[in-house]
C-alpha positions as CSV (number, residue, x, y, z in Angstrom):
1,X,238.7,-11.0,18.9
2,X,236.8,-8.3,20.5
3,X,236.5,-7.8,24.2
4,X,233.2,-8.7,25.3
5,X,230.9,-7.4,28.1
6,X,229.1,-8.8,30.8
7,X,225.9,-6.8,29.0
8,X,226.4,-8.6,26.2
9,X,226.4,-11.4,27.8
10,X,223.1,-10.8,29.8
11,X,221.6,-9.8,26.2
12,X,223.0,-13.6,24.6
13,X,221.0,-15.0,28.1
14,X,217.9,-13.4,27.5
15,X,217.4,-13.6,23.9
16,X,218.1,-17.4,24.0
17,X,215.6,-17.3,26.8
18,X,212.8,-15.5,25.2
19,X,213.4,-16.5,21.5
20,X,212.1,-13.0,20.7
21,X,214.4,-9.8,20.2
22,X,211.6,-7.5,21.7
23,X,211.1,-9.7,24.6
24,X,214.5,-10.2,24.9
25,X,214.9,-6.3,25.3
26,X,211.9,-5.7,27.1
27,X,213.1,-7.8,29.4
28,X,216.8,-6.2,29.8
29,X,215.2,-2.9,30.0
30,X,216.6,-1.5,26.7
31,X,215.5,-0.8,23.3
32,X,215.1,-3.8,20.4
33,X,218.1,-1.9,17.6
34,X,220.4,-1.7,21.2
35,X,219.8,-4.8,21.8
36,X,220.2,-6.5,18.2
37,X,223.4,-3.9,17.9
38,X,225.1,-5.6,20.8
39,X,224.3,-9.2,19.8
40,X,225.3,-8.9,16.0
41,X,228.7,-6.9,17.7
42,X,229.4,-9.7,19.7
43,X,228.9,-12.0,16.9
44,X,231.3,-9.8,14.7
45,X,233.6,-10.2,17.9
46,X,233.2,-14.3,17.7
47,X,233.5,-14.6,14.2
48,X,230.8,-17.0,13.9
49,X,226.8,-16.3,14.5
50,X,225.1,-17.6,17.8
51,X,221.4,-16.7,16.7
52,X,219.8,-18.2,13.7
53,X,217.1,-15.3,12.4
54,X,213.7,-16.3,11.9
55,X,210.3,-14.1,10.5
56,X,208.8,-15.0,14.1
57,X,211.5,-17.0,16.1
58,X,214.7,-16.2,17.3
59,X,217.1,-19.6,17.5
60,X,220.8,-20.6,18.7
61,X,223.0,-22.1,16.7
62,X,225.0,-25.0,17.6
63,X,228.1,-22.7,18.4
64,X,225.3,-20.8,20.3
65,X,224.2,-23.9,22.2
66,X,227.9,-24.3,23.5
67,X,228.3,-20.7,24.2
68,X,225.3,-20.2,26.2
69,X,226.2,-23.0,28.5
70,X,229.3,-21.2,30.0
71,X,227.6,-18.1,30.0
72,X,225.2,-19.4,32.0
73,X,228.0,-20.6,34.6
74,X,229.6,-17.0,34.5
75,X,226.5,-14.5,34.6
76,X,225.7,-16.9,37.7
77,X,229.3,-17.1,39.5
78,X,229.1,-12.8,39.1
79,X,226.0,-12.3,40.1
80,X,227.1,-14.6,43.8
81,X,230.6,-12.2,43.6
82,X,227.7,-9.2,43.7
83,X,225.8,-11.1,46.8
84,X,228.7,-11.6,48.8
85,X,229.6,-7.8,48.3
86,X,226.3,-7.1,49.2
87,X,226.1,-9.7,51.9
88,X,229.8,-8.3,53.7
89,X,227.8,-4.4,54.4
90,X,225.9,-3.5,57.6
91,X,222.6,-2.9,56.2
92,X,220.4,-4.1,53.4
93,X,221.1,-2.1,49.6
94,X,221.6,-2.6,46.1
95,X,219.6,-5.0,44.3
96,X,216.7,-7.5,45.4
97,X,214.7,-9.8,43.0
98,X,211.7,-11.1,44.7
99,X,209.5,-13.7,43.2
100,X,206.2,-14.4,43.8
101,X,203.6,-16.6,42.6
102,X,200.3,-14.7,40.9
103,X,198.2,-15.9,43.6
104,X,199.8,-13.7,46.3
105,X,201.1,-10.6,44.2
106,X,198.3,-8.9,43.8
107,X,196.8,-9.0,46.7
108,X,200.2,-8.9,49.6
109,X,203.0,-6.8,47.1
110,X,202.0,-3.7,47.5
111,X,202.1,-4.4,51.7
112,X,205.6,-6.1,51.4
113,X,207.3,-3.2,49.3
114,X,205.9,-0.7,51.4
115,X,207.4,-2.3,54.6
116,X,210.3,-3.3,52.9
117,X,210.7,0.2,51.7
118,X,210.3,2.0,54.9
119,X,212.6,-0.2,57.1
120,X,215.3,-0.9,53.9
121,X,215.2,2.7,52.2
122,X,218.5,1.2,50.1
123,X,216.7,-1.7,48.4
124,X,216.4,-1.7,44.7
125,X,213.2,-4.2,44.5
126,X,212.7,-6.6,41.3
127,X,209.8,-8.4,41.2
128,X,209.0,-11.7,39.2
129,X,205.9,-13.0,39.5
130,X,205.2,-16.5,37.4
131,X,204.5,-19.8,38.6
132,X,206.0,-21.7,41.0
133,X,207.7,-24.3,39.0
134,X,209.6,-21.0,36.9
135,X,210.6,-19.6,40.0
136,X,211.9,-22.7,41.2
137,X,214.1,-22.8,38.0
138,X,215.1,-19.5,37.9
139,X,216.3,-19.6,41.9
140,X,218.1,-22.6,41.0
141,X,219.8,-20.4,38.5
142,X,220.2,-17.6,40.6
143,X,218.1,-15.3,38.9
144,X,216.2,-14.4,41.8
145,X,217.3,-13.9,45.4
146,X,214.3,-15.8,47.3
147,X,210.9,-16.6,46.1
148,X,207.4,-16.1,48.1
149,X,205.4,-19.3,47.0
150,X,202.9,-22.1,48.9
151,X,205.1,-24.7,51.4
152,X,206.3,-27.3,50.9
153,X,208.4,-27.0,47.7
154,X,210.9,-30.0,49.1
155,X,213.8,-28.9,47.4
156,X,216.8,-29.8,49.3
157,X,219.0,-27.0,48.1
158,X,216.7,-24.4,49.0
159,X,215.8,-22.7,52.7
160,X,211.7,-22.9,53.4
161,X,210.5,-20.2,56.2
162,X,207.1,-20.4,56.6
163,X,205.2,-16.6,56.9
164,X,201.3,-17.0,57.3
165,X,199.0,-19.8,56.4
166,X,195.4,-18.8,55.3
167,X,192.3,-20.3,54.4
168,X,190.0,-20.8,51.0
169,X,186.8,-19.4,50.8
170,X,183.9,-20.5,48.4
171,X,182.6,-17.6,45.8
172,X,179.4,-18.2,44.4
173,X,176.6,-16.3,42.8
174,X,175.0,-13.5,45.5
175,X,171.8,-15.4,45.3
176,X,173.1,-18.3,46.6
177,X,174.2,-16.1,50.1
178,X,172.6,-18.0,53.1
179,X,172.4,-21.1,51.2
180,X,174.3,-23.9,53.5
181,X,178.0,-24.1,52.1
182,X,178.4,-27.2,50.2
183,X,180.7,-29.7,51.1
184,X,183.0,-31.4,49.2
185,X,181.2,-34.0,47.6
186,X,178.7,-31.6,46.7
187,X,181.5,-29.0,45.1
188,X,181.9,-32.4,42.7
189,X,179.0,-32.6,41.4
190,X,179.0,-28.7,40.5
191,X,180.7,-26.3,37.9
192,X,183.9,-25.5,39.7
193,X,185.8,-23.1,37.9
194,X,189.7,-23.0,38.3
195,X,193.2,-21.7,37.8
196,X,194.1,-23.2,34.3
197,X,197.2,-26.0,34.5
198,X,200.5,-25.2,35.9
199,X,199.2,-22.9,38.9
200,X,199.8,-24.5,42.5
201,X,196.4,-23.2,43.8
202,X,194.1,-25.4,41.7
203,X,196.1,-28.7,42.8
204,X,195.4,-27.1,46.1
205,X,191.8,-26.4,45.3
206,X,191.6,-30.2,43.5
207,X,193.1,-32.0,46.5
208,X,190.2,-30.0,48.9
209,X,187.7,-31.3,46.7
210,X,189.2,-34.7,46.3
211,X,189.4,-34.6,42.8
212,X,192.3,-36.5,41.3
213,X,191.1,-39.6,39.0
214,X,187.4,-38.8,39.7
215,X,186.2,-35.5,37.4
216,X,183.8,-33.4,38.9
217,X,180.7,-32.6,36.8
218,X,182.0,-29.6,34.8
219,X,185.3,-28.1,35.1
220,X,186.1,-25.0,33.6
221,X,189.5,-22.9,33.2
222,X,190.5,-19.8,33.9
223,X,193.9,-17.4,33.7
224,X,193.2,-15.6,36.8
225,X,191.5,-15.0,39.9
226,X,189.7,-12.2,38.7
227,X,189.0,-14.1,35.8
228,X,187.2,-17.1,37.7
229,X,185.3,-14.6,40.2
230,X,183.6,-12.5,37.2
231,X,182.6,-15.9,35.5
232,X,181.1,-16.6,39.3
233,X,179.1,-13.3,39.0
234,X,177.9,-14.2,35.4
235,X,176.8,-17.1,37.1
236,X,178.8,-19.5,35.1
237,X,179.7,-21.7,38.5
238,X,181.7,-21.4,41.6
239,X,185.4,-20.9,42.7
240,X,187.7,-21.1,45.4
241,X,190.1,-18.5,46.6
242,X,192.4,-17.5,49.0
243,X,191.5,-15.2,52.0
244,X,194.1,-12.7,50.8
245,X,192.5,-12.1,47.4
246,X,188.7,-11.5,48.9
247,X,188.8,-7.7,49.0
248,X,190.4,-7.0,45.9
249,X,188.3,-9.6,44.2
250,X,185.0,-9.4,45.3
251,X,184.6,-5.7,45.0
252,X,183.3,-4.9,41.9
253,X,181.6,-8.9,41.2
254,X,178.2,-9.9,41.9
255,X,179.1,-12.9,44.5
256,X,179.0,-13.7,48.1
257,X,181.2,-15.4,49.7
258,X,180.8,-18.5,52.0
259,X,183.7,-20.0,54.8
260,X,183.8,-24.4,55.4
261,X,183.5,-25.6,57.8
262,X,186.4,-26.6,60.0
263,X,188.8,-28.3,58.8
264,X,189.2,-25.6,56.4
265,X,190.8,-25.8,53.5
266,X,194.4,-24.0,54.1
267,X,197.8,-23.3,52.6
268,X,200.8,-22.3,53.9
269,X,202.9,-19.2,52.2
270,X,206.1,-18.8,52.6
271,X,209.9,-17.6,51.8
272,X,212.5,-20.0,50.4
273,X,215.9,-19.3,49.1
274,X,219.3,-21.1,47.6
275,X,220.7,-22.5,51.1
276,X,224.2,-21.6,49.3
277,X,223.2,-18.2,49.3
278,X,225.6,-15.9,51.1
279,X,222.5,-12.9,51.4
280,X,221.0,-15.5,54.1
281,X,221.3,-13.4,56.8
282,X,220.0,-10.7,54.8
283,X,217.0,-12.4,53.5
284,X,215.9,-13.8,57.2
285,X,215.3,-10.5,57.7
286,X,213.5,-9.7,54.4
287,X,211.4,-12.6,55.8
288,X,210.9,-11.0,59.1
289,X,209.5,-7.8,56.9
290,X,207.0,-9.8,55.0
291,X,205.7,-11.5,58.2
292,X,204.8,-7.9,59.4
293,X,203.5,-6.8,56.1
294,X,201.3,-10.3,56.4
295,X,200.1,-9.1,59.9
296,X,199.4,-5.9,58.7
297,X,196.7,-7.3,56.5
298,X,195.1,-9.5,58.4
299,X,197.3,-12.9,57.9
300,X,197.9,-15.5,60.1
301,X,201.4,-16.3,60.9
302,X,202.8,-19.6,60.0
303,X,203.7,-22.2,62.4
């Protein structure tokens, strides 16, 4: 049997993963025939295939099924030997991969690389941004070093540092501006537009409201903030945001924005990590940089 490579290895992972050659290879930074070349070579090397080949889907085998279970174990135990390495030097290189949610990535990354650039010149940054369940996953997994997300994720395994907490702000059509800020029984009985399913800010944005069993009047979808602020422009209904995303958002939309009255509605961002992981040290202080980046912008820091 052929010897096979850790890069072939990574290629089995992510082609299981994606179901797609090209995503596969988009996502290990190579090109599709590179990618397929390795795969069908480790095959060759097996003996026996581990994809089945579909017009539009890309399937594993049941030899595949039992060969990407111990893969999984050994991509993770090398990619802790590489943490420890990187965790036993003085100063911060080599590799990070950052996740972050799409609610904060827009609107904070380009703050926390900078910072993290100037004070960590050695850092290779990764960044994943999905939603907070995949992160969660992929942590778990060790596919990413820490994860900037809304508290609390209560996961026992994993390390919660709070950075900033911020508040929501109401977007609405520009002539509505001076109009008294509705309050939540009011926001129920109008066209709220929201994050689609899966993102952690509309369950924030539902809970303000107090909308669980009870539906407000009209409830519409969207994929993005900037999405659900244009509709508010169009004058389709009205959103909720975070304070973070207001100037990018609002710059080029036809809304004005209104503030509740206290309580607010809040959340609390913040850093969390594998407790196992031996970069701890070293990712305390990542936190420590995205706290200043957070200040630098006009964030509250957390509690």
């Amino acid at each position: 049997m052929a010897t096979l490579t850790l890069k072939q290895l990574r290629y089995v992972e992510a082609l299981a993963r994606h179901g797609h050659f090209g995503r596969a290879a988009e996502a290990c930074a190579i090109s599709q025939p590179a990618l397929s070349v390795q795969i069908r070579d480790l095959e060759e090397g097996l003996g026996t295939p581990l994809f089945e080949r579909g017009a539009r889907q890309v399937r594993l085998t049941a030899f595949g099924e039992d060969v990407l279970s111990r893969v999984g174990d050994i991509l993770q135990r090398v990619d802790e030997l590489e943490d420890m390495a990187r965790a036993a030097k003085d100063r911060l290189i080599g590799r990070l991969r950052i996740g972050v949610i799409p609610t904060i990535g827009p609107y904070l990354l380009p703050a926390i690389i900078s910072r993290l650039s100037s004070q960590h010149g050695g850092l290779d940054i990764h960044v994943r941004e999905t939603q907070t369940s995949r992160l969660m996953q992929e942590l778990s997994e060790g596919r990413i070093d820490t994860a900037i997300v809304a508290l609390p994720v209560s996961e026992p395994a994993f390390t919660e540092v709070e950075l900033f907490a911020e508040d929501f702000v109401l977007v609405r059509p520009s002539a509505d501006a001076g109009k008294p800020t509705p309050d939540r029984e009011m926001l129920r009985e109008m066209r709220l537009l929201l994050l689609e399913e899966g993102h952690c800010f509309r369950d924030q944005a539902l809970s303000f409201c107090n909308i669980g069993n009870a539906r407000p009047r009209e409830l519409l979808d969207g994929s993005s903030l900037s999405t659900l602020v244009q509709m508010v422009g169009a004058g389709i209904g009205v959103t909720l945001i975070p304070e973070m995303a207001v100037p990018v958002e609002t710059r080029s939309a036809d809304v004005s924005i209104a503030r509740f009255p206290s309580p607010q509605p809040s959340r609390t961002i913040g850093m969390v990590w594998r407790r196992a992981s031996p970069l701890t040290k070293q990712l305390a202080q990542i936190a420590e940089a995205v706290q200043q980046a957070s200040r630098a912008v006009g964030l509250q820091r957390g509690s």
